[in-house]
C-alpha atoms as an extended CHARMM CRD file, in Angstrom:
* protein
*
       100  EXT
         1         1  UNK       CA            -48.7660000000       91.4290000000      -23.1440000000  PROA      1               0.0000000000
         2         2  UNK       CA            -45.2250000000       90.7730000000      -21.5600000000  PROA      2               0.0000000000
         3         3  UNK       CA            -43.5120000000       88.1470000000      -22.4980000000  PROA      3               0.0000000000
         4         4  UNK       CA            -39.8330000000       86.5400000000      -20.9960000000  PROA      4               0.0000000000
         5         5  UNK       CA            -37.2230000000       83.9400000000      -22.6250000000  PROA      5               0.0000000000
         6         6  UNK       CA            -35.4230000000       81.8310000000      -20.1640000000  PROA      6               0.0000000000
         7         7  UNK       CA            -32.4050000000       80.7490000000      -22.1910000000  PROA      7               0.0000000000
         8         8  UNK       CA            -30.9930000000       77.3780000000      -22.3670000000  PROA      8               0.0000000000
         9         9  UNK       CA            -28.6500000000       75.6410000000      -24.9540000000  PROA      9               0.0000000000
        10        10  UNK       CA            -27.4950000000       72.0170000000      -25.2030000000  PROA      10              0.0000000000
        11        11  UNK       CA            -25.5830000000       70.2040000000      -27.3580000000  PROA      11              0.0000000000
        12        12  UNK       CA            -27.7850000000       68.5940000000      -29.1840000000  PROA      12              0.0000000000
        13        13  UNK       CA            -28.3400000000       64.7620000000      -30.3620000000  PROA      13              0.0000000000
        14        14  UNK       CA            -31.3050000000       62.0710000000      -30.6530000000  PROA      14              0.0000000000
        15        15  UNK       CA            -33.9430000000       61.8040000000      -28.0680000000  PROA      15              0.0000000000
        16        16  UNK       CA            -33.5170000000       65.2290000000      -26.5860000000  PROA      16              0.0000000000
        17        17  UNK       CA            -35.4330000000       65.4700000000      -23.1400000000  PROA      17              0.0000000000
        18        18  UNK       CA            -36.0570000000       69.2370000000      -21.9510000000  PROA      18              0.0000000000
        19        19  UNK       CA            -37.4700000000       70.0580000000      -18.4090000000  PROA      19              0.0000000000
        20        20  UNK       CA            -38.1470000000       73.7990000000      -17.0530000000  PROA      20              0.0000000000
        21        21  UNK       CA            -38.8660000000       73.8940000000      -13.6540000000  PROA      21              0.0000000000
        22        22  UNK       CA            -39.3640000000       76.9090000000      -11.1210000000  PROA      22              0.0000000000
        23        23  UNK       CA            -36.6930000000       76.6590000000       -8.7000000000  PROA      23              0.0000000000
        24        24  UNK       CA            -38.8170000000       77.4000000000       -5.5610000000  PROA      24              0.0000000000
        25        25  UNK       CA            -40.3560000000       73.8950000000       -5.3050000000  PROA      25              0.0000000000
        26        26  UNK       CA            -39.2870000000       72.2770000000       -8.6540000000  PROA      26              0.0000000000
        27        27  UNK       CA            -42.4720000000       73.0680000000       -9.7730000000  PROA      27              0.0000000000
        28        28  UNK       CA            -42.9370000000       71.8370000000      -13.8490000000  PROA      28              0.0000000000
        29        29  UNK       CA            -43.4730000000       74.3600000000      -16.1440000000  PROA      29              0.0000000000
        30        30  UNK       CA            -42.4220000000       72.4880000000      -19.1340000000  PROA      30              0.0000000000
        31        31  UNK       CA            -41.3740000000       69.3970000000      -20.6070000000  PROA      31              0.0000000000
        32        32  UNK       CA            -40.5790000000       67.5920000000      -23.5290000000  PROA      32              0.0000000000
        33        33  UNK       CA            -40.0170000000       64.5870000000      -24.5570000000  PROA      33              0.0000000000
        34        34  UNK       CA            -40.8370000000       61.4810000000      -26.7490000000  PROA      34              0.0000000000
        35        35  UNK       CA            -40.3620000000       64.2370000000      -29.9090000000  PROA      35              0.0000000000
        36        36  UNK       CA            -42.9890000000       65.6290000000      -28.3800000000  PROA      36              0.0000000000
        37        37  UNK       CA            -44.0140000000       68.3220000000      -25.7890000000  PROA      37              0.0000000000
        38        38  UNK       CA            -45.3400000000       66.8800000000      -22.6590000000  PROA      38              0.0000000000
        39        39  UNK       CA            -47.4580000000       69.2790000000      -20.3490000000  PROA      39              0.0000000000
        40        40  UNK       CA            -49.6740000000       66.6690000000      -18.2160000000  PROA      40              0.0000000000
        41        41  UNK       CA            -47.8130000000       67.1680000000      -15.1080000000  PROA      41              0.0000000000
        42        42  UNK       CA            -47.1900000000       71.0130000000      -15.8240000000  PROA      42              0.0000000000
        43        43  UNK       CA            -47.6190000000       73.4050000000      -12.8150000000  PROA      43              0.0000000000
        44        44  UNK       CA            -51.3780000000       75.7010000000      -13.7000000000  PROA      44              0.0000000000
        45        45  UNK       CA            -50.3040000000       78.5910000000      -13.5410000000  PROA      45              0.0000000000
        46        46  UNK       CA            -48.3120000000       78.1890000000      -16.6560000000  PROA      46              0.0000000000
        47        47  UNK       CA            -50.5520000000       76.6740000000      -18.6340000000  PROA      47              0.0000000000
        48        48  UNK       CA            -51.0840000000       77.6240000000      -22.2920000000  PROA      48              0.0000000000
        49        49  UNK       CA            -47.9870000000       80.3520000000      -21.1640000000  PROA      49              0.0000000000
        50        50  UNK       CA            -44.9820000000       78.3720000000      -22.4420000000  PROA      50              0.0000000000
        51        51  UNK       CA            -43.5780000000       77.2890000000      -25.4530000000  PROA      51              0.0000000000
        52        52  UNK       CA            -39.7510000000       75.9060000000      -26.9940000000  PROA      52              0.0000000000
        53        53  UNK       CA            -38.3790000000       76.9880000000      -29.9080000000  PROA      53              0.0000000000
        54        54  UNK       CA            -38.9540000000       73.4760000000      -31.7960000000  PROA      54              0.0000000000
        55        55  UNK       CA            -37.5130000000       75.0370000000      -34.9650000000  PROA      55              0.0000000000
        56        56  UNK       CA            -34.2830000000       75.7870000000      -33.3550000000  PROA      56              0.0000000000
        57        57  UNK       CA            -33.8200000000       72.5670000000      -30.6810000000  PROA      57              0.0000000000
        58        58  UNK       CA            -31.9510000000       70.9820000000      -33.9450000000  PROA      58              0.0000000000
        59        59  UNK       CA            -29.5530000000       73.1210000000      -32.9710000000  PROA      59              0.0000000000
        60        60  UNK       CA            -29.0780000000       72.8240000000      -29.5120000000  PROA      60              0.0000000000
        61        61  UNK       CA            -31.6960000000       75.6040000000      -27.8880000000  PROA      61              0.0000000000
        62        62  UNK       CA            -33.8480000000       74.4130000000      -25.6980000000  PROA      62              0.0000000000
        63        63  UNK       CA            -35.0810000000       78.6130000000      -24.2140000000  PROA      63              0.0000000000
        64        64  UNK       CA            -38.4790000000       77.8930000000      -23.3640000000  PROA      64              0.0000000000
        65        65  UNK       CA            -40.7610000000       81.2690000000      -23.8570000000  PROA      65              0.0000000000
        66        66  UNK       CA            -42.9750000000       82.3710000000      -21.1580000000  PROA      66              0.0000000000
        67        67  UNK       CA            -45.7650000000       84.8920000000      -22.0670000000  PROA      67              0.0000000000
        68        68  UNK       CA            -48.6810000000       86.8210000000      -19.8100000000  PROA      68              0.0000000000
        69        69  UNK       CA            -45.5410000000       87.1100000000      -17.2580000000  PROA      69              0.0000000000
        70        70  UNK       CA            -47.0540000000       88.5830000000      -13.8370000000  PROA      70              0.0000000000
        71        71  UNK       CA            -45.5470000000       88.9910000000      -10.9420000000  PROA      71              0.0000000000
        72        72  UNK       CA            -45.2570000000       85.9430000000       -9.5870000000  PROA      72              0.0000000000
        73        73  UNK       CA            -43.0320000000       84.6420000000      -12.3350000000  PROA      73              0.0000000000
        74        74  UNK       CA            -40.6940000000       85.9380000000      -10.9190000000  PROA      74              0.0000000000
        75        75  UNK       CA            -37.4700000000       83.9490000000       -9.3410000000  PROA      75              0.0000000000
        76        76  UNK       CA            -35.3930000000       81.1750000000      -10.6420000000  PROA      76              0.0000000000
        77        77  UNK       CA            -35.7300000000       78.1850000000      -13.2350000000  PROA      77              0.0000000000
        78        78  UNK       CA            -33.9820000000       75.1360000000      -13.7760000000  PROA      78              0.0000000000
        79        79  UNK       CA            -33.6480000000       73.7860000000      -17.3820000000  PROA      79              0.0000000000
        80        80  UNK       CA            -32.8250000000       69.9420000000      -17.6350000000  PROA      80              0.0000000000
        81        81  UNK       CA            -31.5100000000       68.5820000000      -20.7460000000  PROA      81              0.0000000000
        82        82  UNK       CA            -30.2480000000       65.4880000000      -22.0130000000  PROA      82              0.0000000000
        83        83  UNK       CA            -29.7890000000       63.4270000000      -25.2140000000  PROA      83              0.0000000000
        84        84  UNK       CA            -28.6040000000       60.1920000000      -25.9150000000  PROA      84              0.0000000000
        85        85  UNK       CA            -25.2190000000       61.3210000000      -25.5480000000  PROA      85              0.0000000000
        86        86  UNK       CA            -25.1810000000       64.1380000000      -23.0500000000  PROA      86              0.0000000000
        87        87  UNK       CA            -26.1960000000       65.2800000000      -20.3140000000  PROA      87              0.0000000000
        88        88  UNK       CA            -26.6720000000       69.1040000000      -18.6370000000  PROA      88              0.0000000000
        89        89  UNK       CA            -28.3710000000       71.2690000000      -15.6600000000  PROA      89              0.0000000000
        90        90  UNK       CA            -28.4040000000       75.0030000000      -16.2220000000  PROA      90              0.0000000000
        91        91  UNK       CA            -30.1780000000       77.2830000000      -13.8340000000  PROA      91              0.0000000000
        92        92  UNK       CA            -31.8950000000       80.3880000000      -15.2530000000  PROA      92              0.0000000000
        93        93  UNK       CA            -33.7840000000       83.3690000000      -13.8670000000  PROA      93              0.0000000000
        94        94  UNK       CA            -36.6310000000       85.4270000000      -15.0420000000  PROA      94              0.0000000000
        95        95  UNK       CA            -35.6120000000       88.9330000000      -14.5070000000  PROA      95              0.0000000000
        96        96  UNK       CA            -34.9660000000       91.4630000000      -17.1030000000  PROA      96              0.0000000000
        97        97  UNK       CA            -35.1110000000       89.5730000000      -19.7390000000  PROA      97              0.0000000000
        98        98  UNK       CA            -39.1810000000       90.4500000000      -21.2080000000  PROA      98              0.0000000000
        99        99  UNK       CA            -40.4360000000       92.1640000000      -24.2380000000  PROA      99              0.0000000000
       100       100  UNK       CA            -43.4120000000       92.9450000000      -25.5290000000  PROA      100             0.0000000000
């Protein structure tokens, strides 16, 4: 099974908000916040497909990993972050970056 890291770092603080979206259509693929990951509103086809890195968001990453990638994953995503004292967009993109 192919899987894909879209990479995002932040600086990181209290009540750290992540958001992936796809790019074509801002559609959610996921979110977190609360301390706590938030999928209700995430787009279907990436359900049970995406996970953070919860052991490293301490330390600012907030990469989001994508697995069962198909075709139509392909394209850009947007990663959203903010924290009590910062705020940052970063766009990221899908290509070349899967392992199995």
């Amino acid at each position: 099974m192919q899987s894909c890291v879209l990479q995002c770092s932040f600086q990181s603080g209290p009540d750290v908000v992540i958001t992936w979206t796809q790019t074509a259509g801002h559609l959610p693929v996921h979110s977190f916040h609360s301390n706590k990951v938030q999928l209700l509103h995430q787009n279907l086809p990436f359900t049970n497909r995406t996970s953070l890195f919860k052991e490293q968001m301490s330390g600012g990453n907030a990469s989001v990993q994508l697995t069962g990638v198909i075709v139509q994953d392909q394209g850009g995503y947007n990663c959203y972050t903010s924290t009590e004292r910062r705020r940052r967009n970063s766009c990221q993109t899908a290509s070349g970056r899967s392992s199995q």
